[in-house]
C-alpha positions as a Markdown table, in Angstrom:
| # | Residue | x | y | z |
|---|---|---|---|---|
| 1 | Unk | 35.9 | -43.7 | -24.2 |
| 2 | Unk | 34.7 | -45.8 | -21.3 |
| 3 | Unk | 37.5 | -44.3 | -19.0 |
| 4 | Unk | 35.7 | -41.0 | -20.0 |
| 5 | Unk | 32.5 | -42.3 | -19.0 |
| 6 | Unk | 33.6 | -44.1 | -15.8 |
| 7 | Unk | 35.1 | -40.0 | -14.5 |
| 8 | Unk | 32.2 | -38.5 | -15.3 |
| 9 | Unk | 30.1 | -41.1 | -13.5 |
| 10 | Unk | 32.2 | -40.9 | -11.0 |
| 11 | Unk | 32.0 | -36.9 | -10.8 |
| 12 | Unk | 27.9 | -37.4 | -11.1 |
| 13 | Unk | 28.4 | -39.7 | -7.9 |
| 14 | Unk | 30.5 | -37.3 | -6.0 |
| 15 | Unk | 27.7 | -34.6 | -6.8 |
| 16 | Unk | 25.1 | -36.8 | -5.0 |
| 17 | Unk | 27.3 | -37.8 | -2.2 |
| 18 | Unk | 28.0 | -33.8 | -1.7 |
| 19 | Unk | 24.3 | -32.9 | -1.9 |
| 20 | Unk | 23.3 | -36.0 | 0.1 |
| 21 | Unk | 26.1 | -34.3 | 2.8 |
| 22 | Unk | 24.5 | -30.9 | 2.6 |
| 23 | Unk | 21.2 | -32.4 | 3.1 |
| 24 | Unk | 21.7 | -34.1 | 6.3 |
| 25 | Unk | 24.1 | -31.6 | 7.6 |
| 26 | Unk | 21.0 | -29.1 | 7.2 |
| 27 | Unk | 17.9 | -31.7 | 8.4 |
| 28 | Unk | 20.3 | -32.2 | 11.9 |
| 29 | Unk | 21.2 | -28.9 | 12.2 |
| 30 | Unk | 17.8 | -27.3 | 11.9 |
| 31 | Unk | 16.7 | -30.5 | 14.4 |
| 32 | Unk | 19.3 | -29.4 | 17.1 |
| 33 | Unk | 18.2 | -26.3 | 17.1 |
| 34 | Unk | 14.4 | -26.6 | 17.8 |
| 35 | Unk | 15.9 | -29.4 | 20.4 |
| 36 | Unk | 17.8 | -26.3 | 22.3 |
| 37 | Unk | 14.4 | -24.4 | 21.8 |
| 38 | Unk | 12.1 | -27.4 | 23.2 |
| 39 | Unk | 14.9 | -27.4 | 26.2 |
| 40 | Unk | 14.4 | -23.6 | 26.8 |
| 41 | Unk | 11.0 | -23.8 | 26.9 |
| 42 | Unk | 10.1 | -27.0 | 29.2 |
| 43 | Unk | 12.7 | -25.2 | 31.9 |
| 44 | Unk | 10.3 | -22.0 | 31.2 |
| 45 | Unk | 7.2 | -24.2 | 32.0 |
| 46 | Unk | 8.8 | -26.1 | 35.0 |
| 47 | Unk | 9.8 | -22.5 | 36.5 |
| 48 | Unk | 6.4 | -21.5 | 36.1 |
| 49 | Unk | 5.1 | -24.7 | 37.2 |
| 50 | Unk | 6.8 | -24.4 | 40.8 |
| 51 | Unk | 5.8 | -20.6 | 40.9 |
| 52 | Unk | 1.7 | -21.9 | 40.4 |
| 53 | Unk | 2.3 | -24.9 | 42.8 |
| 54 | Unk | 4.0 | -22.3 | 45.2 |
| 55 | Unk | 0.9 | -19.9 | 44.9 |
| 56 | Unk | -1.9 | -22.8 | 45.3 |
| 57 | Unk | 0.0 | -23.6 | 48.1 |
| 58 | Unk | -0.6 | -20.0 | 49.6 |
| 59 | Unk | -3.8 | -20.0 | 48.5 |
| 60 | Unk | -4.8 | -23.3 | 50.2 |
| 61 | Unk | -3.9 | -22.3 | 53.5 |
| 62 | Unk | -5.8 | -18.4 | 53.1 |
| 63 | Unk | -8.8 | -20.8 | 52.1 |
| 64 | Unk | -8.1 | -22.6 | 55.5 |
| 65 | Unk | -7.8 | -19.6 | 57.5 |
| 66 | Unk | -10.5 | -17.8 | 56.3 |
| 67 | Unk | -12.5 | -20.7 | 57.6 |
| 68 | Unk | -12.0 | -19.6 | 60.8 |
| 69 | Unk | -14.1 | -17.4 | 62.1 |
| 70 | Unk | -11.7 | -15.6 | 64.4 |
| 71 | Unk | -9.3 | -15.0 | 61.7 |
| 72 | Unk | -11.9 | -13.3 | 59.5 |
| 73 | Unk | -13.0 | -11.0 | 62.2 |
| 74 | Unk | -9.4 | -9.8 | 62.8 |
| 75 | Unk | -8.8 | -9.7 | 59.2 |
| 76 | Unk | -12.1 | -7.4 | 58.7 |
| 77 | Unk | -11.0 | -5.0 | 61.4 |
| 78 | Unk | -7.5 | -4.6 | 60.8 |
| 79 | Unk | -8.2 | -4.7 | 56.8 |
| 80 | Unk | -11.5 | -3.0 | 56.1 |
| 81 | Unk | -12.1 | -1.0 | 59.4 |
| 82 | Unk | -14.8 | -3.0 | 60.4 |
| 83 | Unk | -15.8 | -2.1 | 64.2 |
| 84 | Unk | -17.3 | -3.7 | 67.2 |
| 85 | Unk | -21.2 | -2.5 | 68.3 |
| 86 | Unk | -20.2 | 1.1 | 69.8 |
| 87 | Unk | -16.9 | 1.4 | 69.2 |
| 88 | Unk | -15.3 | 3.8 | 67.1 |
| 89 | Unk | -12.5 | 3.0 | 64.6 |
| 90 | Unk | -9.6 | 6.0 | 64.2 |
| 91 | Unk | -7.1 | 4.9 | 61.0 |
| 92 | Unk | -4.0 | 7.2 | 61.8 |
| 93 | Unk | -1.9 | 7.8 | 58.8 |
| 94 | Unk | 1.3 | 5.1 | 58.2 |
| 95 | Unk | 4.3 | 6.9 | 59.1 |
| 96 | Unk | 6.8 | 6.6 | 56.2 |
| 97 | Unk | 10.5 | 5.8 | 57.5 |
């Protein structure tokens, strides 16, 4: 009778050792995967990262031209047809080649 009770305590413990198993197999899976997804998405934010740094960078030196007064002039007239006193502005049409 006690070797009976020795298998089936041994069968219980093999039953907590295989759930035990299961258990972390899942917890480390499910962990690697939202890993991989935390990868994918800091790559995501350092690519959009550069992409804003590039387009203060743009935007820094339109700031800096448009400080100059020369700049803005040329800009108004070649952008908005803005025209000297007595001078007349003609916009021909872009050709398209």
């Amino acid at each position: 009778m006690a070797k009976k009770k020795k298998i089936k305590f041994k069968q219980l413990m093999g039953f907590v050792y295989l759930g035990l198993a299961v258990t972390l197999i899942y917890y480390f899976s499910i962990n690697a995967i939202r890993v991989v997804n935390e990868k994918k998405a800091y790559e995501d934010l350092l690519i959009k990262r550069d992409a804003l740094l590039l387009e203060k960078a743009n935007l820094t030196k339109e700031v800096e031209l448009l400080s100059d007064e020369d700049y803005v002039t040329r800009y108004a007239r070649d952008n908005y047809i803005f025209s000297k006193d007595g001078e007349q502005v003609v916009k021909l049409p872009e050709s398209s080649k």
